[in-house]
MARNU-279290 format. One record per residue (C-alpha): x, y, z. Coordinates in steps of 0.02 Angstrom, whole numbers. Each point is the difference from the previous one (the first is absolute). Layout:
MARNU-279290
+--------+--------+--------+
:      x :      y :      z :
+--------+--------+--------+
:      X :      Y :      Z :
...
+--------+--------+--------+
//
This chain:
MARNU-279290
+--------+--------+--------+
:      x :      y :      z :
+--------+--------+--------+
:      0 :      0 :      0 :
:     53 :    159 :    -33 :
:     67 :    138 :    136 :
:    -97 :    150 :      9 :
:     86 :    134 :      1 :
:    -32 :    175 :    103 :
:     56 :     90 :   -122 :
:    -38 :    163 :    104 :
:    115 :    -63 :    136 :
:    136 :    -15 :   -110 :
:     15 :    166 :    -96 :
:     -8 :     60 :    195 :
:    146 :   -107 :     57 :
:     98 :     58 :   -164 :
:    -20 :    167 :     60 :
:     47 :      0 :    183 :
:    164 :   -107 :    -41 :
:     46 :    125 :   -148 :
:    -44 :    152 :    127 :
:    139 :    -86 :    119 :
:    147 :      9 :   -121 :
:    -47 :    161 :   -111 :
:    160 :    117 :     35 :
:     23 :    162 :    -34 :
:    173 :    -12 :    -59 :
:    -33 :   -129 :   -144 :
:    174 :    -61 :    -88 :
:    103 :    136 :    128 :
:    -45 :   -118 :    147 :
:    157 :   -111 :    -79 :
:    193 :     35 :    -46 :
:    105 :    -76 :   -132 :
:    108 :   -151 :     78 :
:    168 :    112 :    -89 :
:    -22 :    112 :    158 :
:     79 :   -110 :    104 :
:    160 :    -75 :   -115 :
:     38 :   -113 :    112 :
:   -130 :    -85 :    -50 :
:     29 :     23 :   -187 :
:    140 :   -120 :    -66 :
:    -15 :   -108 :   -141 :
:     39 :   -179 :     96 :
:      7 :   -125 :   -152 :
:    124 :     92 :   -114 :
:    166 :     98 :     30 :
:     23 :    150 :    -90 :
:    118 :     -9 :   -132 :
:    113 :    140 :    -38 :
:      2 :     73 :   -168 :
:     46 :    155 :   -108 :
:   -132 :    119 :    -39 :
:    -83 :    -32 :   -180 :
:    -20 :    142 :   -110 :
:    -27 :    -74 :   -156 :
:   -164 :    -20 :   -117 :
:   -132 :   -107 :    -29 :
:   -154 :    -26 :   -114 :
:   -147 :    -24 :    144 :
:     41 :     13 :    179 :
:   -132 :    -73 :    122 :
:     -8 :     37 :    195 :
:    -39 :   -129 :     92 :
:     41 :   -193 :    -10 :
:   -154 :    -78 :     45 :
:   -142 :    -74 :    -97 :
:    -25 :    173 :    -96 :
:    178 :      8 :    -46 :
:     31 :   -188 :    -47 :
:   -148 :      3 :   -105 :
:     31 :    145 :    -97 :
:    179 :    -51 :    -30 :
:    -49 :   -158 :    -60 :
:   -137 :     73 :   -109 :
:    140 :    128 :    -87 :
:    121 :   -120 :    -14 :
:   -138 :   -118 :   -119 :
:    -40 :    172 :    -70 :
:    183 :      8 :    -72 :
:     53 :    141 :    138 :
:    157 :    -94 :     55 :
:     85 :    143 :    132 :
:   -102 :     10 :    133 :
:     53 :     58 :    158 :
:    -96 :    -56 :    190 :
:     43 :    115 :    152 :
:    -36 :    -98 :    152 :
:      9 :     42 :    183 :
:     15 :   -177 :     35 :
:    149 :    -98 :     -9 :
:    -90 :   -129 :   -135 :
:   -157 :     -4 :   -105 :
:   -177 :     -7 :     96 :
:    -46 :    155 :     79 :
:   -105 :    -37 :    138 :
:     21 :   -154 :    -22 :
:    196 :     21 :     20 :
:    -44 :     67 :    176 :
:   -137 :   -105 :     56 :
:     75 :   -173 :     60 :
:   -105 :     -9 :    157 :
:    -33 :   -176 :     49 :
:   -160 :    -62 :    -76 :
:     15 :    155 :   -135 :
:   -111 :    -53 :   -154 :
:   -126 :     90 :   -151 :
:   -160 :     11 :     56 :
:    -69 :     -6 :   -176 :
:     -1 :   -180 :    -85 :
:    208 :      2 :    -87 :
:    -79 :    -55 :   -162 :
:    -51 :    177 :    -21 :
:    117 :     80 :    149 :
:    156 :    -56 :    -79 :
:     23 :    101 :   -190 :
:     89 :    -69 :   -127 :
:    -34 :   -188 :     30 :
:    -18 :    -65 :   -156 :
:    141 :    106 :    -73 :
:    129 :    -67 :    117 :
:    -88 :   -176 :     -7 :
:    -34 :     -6 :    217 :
:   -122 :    -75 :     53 :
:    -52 :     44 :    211 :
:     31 :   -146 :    110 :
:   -146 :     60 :     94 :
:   -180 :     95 :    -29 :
:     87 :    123 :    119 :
:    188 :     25 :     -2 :
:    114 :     38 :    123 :
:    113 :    135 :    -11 :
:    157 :   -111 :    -49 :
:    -79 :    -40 :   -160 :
:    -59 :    179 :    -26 :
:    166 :     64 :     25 :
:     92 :   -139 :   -109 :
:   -136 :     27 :   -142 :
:     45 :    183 :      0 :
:    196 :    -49 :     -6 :
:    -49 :   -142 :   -151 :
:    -66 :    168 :    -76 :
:    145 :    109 :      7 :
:     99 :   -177 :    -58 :
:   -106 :    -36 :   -128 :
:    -16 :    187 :   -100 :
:    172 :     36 :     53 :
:    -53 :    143 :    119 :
:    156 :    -18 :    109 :
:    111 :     44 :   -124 :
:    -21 :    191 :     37 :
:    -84 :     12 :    141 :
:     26 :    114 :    162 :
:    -32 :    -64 :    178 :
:     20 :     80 :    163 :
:    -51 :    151 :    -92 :
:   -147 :    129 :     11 :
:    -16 :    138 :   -108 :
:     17 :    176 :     82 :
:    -42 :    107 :   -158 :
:   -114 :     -8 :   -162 :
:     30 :    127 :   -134 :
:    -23 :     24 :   -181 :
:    100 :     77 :   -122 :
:    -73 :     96 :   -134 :
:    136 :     48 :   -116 :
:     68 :   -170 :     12 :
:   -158 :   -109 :      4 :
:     40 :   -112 :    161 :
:    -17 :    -20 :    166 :
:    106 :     19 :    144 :
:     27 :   -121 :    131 :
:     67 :     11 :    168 :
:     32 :   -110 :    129 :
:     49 :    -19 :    197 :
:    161 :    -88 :    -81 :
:     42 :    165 :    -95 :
:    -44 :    -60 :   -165 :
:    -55 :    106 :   -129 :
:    -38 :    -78 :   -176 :
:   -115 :     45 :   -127 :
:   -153 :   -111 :    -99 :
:    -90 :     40 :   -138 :
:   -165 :    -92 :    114 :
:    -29 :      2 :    169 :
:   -135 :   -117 :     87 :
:    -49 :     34 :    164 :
:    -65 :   -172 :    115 :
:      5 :     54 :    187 :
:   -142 :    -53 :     44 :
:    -89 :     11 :    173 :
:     72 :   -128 :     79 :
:    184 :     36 :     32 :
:      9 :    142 :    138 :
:    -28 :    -96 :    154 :
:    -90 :     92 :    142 :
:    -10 :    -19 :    188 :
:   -134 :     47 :    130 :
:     33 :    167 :     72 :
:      3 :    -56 :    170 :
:     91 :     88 :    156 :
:    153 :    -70 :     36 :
:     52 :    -86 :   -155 :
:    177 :      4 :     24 :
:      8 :    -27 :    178 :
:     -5 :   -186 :    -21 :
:    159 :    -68 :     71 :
:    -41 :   -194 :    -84 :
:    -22 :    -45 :   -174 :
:    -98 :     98 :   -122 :
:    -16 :    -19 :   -198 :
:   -135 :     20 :   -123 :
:    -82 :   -167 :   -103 :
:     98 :     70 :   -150 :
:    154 :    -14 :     83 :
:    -26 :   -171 :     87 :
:    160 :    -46 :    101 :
:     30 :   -172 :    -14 :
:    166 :     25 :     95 :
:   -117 :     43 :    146 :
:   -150 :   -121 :    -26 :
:     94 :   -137 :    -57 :
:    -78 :   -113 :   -158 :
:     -9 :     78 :   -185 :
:    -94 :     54 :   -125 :
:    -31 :   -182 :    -77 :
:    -85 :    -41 :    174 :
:    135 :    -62 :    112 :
:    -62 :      1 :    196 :
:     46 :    169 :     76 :
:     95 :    -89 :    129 :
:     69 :    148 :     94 :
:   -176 :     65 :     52 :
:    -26 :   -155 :    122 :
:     47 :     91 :    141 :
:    -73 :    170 :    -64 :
:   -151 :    105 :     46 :
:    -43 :     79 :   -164 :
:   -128 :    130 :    -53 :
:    -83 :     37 :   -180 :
:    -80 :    183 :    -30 :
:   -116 :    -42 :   -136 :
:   -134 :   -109 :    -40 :
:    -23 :     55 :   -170 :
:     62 :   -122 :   -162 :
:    173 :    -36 :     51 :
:    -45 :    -29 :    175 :
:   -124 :   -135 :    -43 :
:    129 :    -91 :   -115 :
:    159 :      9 :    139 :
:    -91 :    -19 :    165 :
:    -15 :   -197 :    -26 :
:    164 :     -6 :    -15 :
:     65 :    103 :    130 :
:   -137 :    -61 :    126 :
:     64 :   -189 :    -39 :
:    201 :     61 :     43 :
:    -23 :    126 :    139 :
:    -11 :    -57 :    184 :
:   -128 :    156 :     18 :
:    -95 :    110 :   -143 :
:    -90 :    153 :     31 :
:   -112 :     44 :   -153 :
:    -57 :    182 :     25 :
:   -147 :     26 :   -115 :
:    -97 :    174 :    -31 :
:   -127 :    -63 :   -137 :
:    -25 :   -193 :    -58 :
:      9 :    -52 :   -165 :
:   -106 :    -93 :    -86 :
:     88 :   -197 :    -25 :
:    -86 :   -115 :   -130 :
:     44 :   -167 :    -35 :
:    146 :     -2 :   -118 :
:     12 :   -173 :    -45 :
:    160 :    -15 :    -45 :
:     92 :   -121 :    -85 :
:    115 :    -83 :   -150 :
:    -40 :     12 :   -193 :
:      4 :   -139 :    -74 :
:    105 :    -11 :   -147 :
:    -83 :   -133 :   -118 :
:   -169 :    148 :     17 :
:    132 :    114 :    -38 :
:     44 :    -54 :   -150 :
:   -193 :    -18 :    -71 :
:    -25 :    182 :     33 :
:    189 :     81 :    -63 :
:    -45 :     20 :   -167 :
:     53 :    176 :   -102 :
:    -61 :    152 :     80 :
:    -62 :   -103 :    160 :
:     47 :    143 :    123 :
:    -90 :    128 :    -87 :
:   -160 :   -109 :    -21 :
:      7 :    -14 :    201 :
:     19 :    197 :     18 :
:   -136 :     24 :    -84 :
:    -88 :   -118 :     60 :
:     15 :     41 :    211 :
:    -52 :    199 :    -74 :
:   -163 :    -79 :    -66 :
:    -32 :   -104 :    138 :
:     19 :    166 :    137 :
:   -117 :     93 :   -143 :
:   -171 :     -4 :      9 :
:    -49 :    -76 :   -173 :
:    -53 :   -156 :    -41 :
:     67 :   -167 :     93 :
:    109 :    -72 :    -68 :
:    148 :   -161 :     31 :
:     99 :     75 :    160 :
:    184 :    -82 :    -44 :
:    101 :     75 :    162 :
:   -156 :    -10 :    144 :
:     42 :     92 :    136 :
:    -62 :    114 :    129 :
:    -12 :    139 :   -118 :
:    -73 :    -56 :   -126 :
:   -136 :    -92 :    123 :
:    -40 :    179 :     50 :
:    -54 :     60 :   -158 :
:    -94 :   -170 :    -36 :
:   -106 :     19 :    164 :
:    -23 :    176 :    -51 :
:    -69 :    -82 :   -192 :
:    -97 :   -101 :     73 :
:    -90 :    102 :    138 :
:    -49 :    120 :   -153 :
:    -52 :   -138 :   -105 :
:   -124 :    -62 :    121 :
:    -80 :    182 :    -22 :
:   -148 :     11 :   -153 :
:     63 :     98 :   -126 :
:    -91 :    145 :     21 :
:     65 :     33 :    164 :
:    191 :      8 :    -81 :
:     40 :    173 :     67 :
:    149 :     81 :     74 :
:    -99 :     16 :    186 :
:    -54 :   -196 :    -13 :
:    151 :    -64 :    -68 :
:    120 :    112 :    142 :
:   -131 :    -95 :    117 :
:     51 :   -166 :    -69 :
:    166 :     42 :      7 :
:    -15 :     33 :    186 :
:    -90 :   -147 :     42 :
:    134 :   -115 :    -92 :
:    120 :     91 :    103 :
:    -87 :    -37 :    164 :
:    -22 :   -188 :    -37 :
:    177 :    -24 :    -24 :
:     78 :    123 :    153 :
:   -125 :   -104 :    100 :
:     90 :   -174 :    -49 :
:    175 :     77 :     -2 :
:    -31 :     76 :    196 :
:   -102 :   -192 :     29 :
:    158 :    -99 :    -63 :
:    101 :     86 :    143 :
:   -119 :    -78 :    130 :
:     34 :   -164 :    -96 :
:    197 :     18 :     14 :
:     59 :    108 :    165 :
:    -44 :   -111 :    143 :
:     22 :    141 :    134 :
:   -180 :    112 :     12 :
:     60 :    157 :     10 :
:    133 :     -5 :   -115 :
:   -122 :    -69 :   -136 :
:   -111 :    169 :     31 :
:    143 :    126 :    -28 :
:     70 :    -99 :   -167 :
:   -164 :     28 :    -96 :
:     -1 :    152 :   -121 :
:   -152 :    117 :     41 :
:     10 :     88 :   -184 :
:    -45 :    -46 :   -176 :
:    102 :   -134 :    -85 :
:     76 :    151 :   -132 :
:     43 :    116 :    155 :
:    193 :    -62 :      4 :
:     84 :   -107 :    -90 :
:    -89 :   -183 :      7 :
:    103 :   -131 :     65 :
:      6 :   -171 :    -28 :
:    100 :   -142 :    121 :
:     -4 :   -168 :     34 :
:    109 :      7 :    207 :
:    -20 :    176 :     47 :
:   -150 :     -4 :    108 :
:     60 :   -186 :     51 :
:    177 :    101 :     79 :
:   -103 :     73 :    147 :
:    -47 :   -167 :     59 :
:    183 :    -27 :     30 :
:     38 :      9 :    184 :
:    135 :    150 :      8 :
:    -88 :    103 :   -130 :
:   -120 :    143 :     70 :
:   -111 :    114 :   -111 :
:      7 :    195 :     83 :
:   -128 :     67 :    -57 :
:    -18 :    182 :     29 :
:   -192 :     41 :    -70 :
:     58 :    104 :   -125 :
:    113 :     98 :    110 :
:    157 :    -54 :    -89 :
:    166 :    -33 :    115 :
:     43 :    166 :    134 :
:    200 :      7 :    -10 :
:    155 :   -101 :      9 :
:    101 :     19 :    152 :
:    182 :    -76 :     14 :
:    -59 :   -171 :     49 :
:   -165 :    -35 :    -91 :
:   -163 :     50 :    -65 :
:   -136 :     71 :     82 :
:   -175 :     -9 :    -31 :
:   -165 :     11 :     62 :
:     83 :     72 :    160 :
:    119 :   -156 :     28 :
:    167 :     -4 :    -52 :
:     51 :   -160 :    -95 :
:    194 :    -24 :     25 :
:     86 :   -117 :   -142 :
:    168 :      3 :    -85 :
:    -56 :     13 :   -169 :
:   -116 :    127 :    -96 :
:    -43 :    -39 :   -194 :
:   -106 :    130 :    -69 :
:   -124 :    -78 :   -123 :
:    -42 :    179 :    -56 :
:    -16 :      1 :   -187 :
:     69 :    122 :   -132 :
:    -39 :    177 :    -22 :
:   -171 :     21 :   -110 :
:    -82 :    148 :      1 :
:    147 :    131 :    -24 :
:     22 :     84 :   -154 :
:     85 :    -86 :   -142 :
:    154 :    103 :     14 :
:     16 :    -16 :    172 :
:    -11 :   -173 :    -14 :
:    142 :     -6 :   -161 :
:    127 :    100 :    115 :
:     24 :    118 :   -173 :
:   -104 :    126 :    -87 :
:     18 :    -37 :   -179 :
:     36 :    191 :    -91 :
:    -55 :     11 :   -183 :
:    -33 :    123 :   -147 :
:     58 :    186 :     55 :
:     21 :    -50 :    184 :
:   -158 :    -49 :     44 :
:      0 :   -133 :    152 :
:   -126 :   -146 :      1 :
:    -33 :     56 :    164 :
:    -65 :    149 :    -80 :
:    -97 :    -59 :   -130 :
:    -90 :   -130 :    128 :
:     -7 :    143 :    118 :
:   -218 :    -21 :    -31 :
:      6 :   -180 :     -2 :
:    106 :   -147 :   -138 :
:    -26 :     59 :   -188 :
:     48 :   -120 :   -116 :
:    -70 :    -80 :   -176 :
:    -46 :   -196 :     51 :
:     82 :     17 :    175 :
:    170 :    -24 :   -101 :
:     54 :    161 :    -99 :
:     19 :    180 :     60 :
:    -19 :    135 :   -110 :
:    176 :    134 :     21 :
:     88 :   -172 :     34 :
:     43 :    -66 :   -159 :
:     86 :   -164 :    -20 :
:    -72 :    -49 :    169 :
:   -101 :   -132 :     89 :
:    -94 :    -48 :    155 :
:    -50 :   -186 :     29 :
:   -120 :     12 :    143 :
:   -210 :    -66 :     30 :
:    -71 :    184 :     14 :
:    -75 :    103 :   -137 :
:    -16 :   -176 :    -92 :
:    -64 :   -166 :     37 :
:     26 :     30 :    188 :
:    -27 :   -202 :     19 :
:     77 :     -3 :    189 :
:    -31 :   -188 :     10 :
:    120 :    -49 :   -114 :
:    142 :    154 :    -19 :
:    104 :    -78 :   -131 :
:   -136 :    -31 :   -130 :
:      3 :    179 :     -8 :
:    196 :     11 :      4 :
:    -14 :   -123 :   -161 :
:   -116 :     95 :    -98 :
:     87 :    162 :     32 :
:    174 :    -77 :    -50 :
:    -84 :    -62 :   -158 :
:    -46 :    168 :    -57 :
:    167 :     78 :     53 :
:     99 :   -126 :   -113 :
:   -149 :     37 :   -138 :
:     44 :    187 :     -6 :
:    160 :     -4 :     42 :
:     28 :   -142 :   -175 :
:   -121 :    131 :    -84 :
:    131 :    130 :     35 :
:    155 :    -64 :    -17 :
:    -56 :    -71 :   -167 :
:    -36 :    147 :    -73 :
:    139 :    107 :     69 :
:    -86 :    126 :    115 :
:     93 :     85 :    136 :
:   -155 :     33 :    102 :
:   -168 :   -103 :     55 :
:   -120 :    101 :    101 :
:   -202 :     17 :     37 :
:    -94 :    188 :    -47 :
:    -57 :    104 :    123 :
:   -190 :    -24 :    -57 :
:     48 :   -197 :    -18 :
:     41 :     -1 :    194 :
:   -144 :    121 :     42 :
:   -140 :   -118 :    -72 :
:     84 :   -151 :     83 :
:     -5 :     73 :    170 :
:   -169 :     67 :    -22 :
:    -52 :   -173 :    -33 :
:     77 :    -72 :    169 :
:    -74 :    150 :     97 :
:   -169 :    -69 :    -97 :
:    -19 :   -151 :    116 :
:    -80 :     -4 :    177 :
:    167 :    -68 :     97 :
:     -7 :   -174 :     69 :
:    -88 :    -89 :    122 :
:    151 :    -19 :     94 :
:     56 :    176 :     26 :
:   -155 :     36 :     87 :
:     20 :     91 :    171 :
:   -148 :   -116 :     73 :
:    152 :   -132 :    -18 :
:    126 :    -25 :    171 :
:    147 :     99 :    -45 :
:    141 :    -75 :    -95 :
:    100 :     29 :   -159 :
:   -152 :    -40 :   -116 :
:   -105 :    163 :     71 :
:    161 :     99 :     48 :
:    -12 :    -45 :    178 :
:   -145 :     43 :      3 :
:    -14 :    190 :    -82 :
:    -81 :    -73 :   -160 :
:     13 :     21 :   -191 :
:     33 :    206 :     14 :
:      2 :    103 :   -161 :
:    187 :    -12 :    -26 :
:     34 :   -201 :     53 :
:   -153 :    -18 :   -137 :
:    107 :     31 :   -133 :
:     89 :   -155 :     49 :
:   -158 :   -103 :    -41 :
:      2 :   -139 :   -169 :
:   -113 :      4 :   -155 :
:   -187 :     29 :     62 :
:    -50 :   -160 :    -87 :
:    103 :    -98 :    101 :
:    163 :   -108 :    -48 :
:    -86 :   -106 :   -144 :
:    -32 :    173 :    -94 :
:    167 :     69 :     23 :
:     76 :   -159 :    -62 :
:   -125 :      1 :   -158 :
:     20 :    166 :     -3 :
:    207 :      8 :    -23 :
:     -9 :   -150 :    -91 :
:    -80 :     63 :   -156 :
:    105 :    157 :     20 :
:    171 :   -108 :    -18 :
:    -73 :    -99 :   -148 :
:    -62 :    140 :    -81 :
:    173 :     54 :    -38 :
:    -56 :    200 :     16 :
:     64 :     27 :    177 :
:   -144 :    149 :      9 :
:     38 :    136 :    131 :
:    196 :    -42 :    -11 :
:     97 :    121 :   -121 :
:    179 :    -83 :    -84 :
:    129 :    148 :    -49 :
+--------+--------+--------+
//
C-alpha cells in the first residue's frame, strides 16, 4: 500500500531546516585552503627544476584536466600538432591529480564520466571508477596524443595578454615563463581552488591538519589504491564535511581510525549506488563505432522530458527524470500545464526524498543518529549522492556523527574541535570542504585574461559572463573557454560538455588554420543575441532560494541578476547539443568572423 504523504508537513519541515543554515555571509563564510601554505604542498610529485620557456606555440591550453586533455587530443586529430598544456599539477588530471582520498571515485556511471574511451580503446573496470583509473586514463591520454611532449607542470599562469600588432597571446607563468601562442584555451574550471570553513582558530591546531585534496598518506598510512591507513589505529580523527567527498572517504577512515568524529552541518542525500564490475564480454556487444557518443546522448534524453525511451547507463539521475515522466504521464492531457506539471515534479520529488531519508532507518542501527543523516530538502537542493557503505560507517563502534542542526562547527582550538558547546579533542583534522564555486571566474583562474586595446575580462564580465555559446568572447580573438555555463549547463555529467566544446574548438580552429586567417572571433551583435537567449530562461530548479543553502543556490542567495548570466541554453542540454551540432556541420560558423 502506498504511504500517504503530508505533503503540507513537508514543505514546512523544508523551511524550518533551510531557515537554520541561511547565512548572511554566503561564499565569504569560507577561505581558500592557500591561506594557510602549510597546508598547500603538492605531496605526490617533487618539483622539478627547469629554465624558464619563452618560446612559441600554435594553441596553448590552461589547465591539464579533462578540458585540456580533450581538446589536445581533439587538435592533434584535427592536424594541430604543437599544442602546449599549462598545468598546476605535477601530471595530467586536474582534480583528479589532487583528489586521491581513500574511497575517491566518479559519481556519474565512467562509461559516460570517463571521455575519450573508445578513442584510447579503455574500457572502466567498474560502473563507477576509482580515482586510480581516472587518473591513469587521463595519463593514457597525454600518452596516447602525445600531450607530454610540451607540456608545463607545476605551473600556473600569472598573466593573459594579447598582442595586437603581432596577433598572439602572451603567457605568463609563476615559473617566469613567458611564451607566445597563436590560441589560447582556457579549462579552469570550478573545481580546483580548494576552500576551507572560515572557522575561529584555524591555525591554532597544534596536531595534524590537511585538506581531502591534499590527502597525507605519510600521516594516515595506506594509499591511494586502497591500502589500510594503518597509522590511524591509534588516532582520534575528525572530518569537517559531510558533503560528496565526505560520504566517499568516511568508510574508509571510520574502518582505520581508533576514534572518528564526523561533524555534519547539513545531510546529504545517499542513494543506493550499486556499484560494481563491467563485464567485458557485454562490453564488447555494445563498443561498436561512435558507442560513447550514442551513450551521451542517450543519458541527455533520458534526464529530458520527452518521450521514454531505452535508459543504457540507469542511474540515480536519470531515475529522477523518469519518476518525474511518469508522474506527468499519469496526468490527462489536458491538464499538461506548467502549474500541473511543476506539481508533478514536486510530488516525484517527495516520493523519492521519502525513500532516500527511509533507507537510513534501514541502515544506521543507532536512533538518533539515523534522524540527523536524513536530508530535509529536495533531492536537486545539493548535489545527489549515491553510496553503497557510507551510512553503514556510523554503525561502526568508534565512529560518531556530530551533528550540529545546521549550526556548522564553532572554532578550532589547539587540541580539537568544538561544537555544539563541547570540545572534541583528536590529533587529526581533514577538512572535507569542497572547492571554491561561486566566485567569479577570474578569481577562480588566479589571472585576468587582457585582450583587444586593454580591456580585462574582468571588465567585460563586470555585468555578468558574455560570451557566444559559453565558449568565445568577443575583444578576445583567438580565444576559448571550455566551461557548462552559457551552454548546455548539463551539471550531471561535466565532461559531456567539455567534449562537445573541444569538438567545436578543433572545428574552428581546422577552419582557420586551413584557410590561413590570423584571427577567429564572435561579433558584438553575435554575443548579444546569445546572451539574451540565456537571460531568456527562468533559472533552474536548483538555484532556488526555497533550497538549503549550498553551491547549487549560492549558499543560499539564489540565481541573482549577475550569477544568471552563468545559466545554459533555456531549452536545456539536449537543445544546446542539437543546437551546436548543426552549427559545426553547417560549415558557416555564424556569429564568428575569420580575418
Amino acid at each position: 500500500m502506498t504511504k500517504v504523504l503530508d505533503k503540507d508537513a513537508i514543505r514546512e519541515k523544508y523551511r524550518i531546516e533551510r531557515e537554520k543554515r541561511v547565512r548572511e555571509d554566503g561564499n565569504d563564510q569560507y577561505r581558500r585552503l592557500s591561506e594557510l601554505q602549510d597546508l598547500v604542498v603538492d605531496p605526490y610529485t617533487p618539483v622539478k627544476e627547469r629554465a624558464p620557456v619563452t618560446d612559441h606555440v600554435t594553441f596553448a591550453f590552461i589547465g591539464g584536466g579533462f578540458a585540456g586533455l580533450v581538446t589536445g587530443a581533439r587538435l592533434k586529430q584535427a592536424g594541430i600538432d604543437d599544442v602546449r598544456i599549462i598545468e598546476k599539477g605535477g601530471d595530467f588530471g586536474g582534480t583528479w591529480y589532487w583528489n586521491r582520498y581513500p574511497g575517491a571515485q566518479c559519481d556519474t556511471a565512467s562509461m559516460i564520466y570517463m571521455p575519450l574511451l573508445e578513442e584510447t580503446g579503455h574500457m572502466p573496470t567498474e560502473k563507477y571508477a576509482h580515482a586510480p583509473e581516472i587518473r591513469e586514463h587521463c595519463a593514457r591520454i597525454g600518452r596516447q596524443f602525445d600531450l607530454y611532449d610540451n607540456a608545463l607542470f607545476h605551473t600556473g599562469v600569472t598573466a593573459l595578454s594579447w598582442d595586437d600588432t603581432k596577433k598572439v597571446w602572451l603567457i605568463e607563468t609563476t615559473r617566469g615563463d613567458a611564451f607566445t601562442a597563436k590560441y589560447v584555451g582556457m579549462g579552469t574550471g570550478p573545481l580546483h581552488i580548494a576552500k576551507l570553513p572560515g572557522l575561529p582558530g584555524l591555525e591554532s591546531f597544534k596536531g595534524k591538519a590537511f585538506h581531502t585534496s591534499f590527502w597525507d598518506y605519510s600521516y594516515t598510512g595506506g594509499t591511494p589504491e586502497g591500502a589500510p591507513m594503518e597509522n590511524l589505529a591509534d588516532k582520534r580523527v575528525a572530518i569537517i564535511g559531510t558533503g560528496a567527498t565526505a560520504v566517499q572517504c568516511v568508510p574508509h577512515v571510520a574502518k582505520a581510525a581508533k576514534e572518528l568524529y564526523v561533524f555534519q552541518r547539513t545531510p546529504s542525500s545517499i542513494d543506493a549506488r550499486n556499484n560494481g564490475p563491467i563485464d567485458a564480454d557485454w562490453f564488447e556487444t555494445i563498443a561498436e563505432p561512435g558507442w560513447q557518443q550514442k551513450w551521451y546522448d542517450n543519458f541527455v534524453e533520458n534526464q529530458s522530458q520527452g518521450l521514454p525511451q531505452e535508459d543504457y547507463v540507469m542511474d540515480g539521475w536519470t531515475e529522477i527524470s523518469r519518476r518525474i515522466r511518469e508522474k506527468v504521464m499519469q496526468l490527462p492531457m489536458s491538464e499538461w500545464n506548467p502549474e500541473t506539471m511543476m506539481a508533478a515534479f514536486e510530488d516525484a520529488d517527495f516520493e523519492k526524498m521519502e525513500e532516500i531519508r527511509s533507507r537510513v532507518d534501514s541502515i544506521v542501527q543507532d536512533e538518533e543518529t539515523a534522524q540527523n543523516l536524513k536530508a530535509w530538502y529536495r533531492q536537486l537542493c545539493k548535489r545527489p549522492c549515491f553510496h553503497d557503505t557510507y551510512l553503514q560507517a556510523y554503525n561502526e563502534p568508534g565512529t560518531e556523527l556530530v551533528h550540529t542542526d545546521g549550526k556548522g562547527v564553532e572554532r578550532i582550538t589547539e587540541n580539537g574541535v568544538v561544537a555544539n558547546g563541547k570540545t572534541y579533542e583528536v590529533d587529526c583534522i581533514i577538512y572535507a570542504s569542497g572547492f571554491e564555486v561561486g566566485s567569479d571566474y577570474t578569481a577562480r583562474a588566479g589571472f585576468d585574461a587582457v585582450g583587444r586595446g586593454g580591456e580585462k575580462l574582468s571588465s567585460h564580465w563586470d555585468n555578468g559572463m558574455r560570451t557566444l555559446h559559453g565558449l568565445h568572447v568577443n575583444g578576445f580573438p583567438n580565444m576559448f573557454i571550455v566551461q557548462p555555463s552559457q551552454a548546455a549547463n548539463l551539471i550531471s555529467n561535466v565532461p559531456h560538455n567539455i567534449v562537445d566544446h573541444a569538438n567545436t574548438i578543433s572545428a574552428v580552429v581546422a577552419q582557420a588554420e586551413s584557410n590561413g586567417f590570423s584571427e577567429v572571433e564572435p561579433t558584438k551583435d553575435a554575443e548579444d543575441a546569445w546572451v539574451d537567449l540565456v537571460l531568456s530562461g527562468a533559472g533552474m530548479v536548483i538555484g532556488s532560494t526555497e533550497c538549503t543553502p549550498g553551491y547549487y543556490n549560492n549558499e543560499g542567495k539564489g540565481i541573482t541578476e549577475k550569477n544568471r548570466h552563468g545559466l545554459g541554453h533555456p531549452g536545456g542540454a539536449r537543445a544546446y547539443f542539437a543546437h551546436i551540432d548543426a552549427w559545426r556541420k553547417s560549415g558557416e560558423f555564424k556569429g564568428l568572423v575569420f580575418s
